[in-house]
C-alpha positions in Angstrom: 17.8 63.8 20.7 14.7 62.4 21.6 15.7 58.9 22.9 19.0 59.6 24.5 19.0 60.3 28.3 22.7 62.2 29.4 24.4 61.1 31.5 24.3 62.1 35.6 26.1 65.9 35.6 28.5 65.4 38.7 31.7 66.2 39.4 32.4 62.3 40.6 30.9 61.0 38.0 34.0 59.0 36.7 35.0 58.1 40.0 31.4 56.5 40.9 31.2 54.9 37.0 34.8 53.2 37.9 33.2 51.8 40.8 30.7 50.8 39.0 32.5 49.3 36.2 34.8 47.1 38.9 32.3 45.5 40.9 30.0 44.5 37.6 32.7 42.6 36.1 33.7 41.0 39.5 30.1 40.4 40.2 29.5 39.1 36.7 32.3 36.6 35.8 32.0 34.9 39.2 34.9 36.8 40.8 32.7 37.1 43.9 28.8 36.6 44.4 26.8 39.3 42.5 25.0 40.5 45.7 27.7 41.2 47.6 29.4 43.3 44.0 25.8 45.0 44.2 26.0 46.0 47.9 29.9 47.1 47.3 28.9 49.3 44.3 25.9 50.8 46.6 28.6 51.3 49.6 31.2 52.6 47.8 29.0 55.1 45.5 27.4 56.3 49.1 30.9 57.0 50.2 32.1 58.8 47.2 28.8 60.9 47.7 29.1 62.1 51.3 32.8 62.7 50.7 31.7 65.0 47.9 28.7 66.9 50.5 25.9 65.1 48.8 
């Protein structure tokens, strides 16, 4: 296809889209501030990441 992009090839990719997914909706129904969702998603993708030898 030429305007689809596919999606990261990872093993963790589910685990780092759950994060994702979590934090968004937290961040974006007022659950808690949207900066502090962003810097969650960023900490706990980074974890996920060095766990997994990235």
């Amino acid at each position: 296809m030429k305007v689809a992009a596919s999606r990261p090839r990872f093993k963790e990719i589910g685990q780092v889209q759950d994060v994702v997914k979590k934090y968004w909706i937290m961040g974006i129904t007022g659950a808690m501030p949207t900066a502090d969702a962003v810097r969650a998603i960023v900490m706990e993708t980074n974890d996920i990441l060095k766990k997994a030898g990235y």
